[in-house]
Structures are given as C-alpha cells and as structure tokens.
C-alpha positions as CSV (number, residue, x, y, z in Angstrom):
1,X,30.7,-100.6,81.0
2,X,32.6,-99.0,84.0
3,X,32.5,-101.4,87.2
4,X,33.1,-98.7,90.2
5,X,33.5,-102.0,92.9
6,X,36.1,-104.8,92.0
7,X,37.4,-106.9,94.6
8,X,40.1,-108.7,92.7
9,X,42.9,-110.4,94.9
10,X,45.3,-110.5,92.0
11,X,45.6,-108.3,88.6
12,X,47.5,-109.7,85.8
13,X,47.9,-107.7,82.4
14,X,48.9,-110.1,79.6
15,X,51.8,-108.8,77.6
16,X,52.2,-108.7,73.9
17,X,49.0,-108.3,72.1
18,X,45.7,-110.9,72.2
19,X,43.3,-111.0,69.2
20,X,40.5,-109.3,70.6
21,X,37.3,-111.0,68.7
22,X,37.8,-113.6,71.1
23,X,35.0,-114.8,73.5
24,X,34.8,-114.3,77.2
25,X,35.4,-118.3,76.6
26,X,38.4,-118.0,74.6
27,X,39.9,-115.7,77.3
28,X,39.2,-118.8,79.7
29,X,41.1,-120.7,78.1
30,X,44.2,-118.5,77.6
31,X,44.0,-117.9,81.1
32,X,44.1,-121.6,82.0
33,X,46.5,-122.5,79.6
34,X,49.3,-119.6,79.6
35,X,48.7,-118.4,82.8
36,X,48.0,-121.6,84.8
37,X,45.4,-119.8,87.1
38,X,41.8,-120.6,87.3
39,X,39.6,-118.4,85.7
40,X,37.0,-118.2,88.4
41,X,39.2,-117.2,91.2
42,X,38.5,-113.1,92.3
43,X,41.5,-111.9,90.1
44,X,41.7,-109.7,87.2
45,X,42.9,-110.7,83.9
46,X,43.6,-108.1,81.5
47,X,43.9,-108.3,77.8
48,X,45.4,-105.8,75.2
49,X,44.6,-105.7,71.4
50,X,47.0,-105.1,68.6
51,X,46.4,-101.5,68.3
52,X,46.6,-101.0,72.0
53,X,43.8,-98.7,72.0
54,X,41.2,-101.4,73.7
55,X,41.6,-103.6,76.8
56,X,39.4,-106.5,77.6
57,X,39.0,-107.5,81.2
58,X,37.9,-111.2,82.8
C-alpha cells in the first residue's frame, strides 16, 4: 500500500538485513531496543530483508 502523505520528522533505514516475518510488534521492539527511539514518535523506521528486494516501513 502506497501512503502519498507522510509527515515523518525523522527517517531512519536500518542497516544490515532484518528478518522480515516479523510483526509490526517485533519491529517495536527493535526499534526501542537498537535504536533507543520511541516507536510512536512521527518518524520513519525502515527495514530491509535479506534479499534486499522488500522494505518494511513503521
């Protein structure tokens, strides 16, 4: 699903590669623990899988 209006303050890309069957919870989580931020701030979190052919976004 394309979202045409994001009003993010921040976008962070994660590097390296994140096991994408994760949950929209378990991308919480490595948000609060690696990246120290809060998940429900207006920011962008992006998240690449291990063929880096699919990006997940919170």
């Amino acid at each position: 699903m394309l979202i045409r209006n994001i009003t993010a303050d921040h976008i962070y890309l994660a590097c390296g590669h994140t096991d994408m069957r994760k949950s929209i919870n378990g991308l919480a989580s490595l948000v609060k623990d690696h990246f120290k931020k809060n998940p429900f701030q207006p920011t962008l979190f992006l998240f690449c899988g291990r063929r880096k052919d699919r990006i997940k976004g919170l």
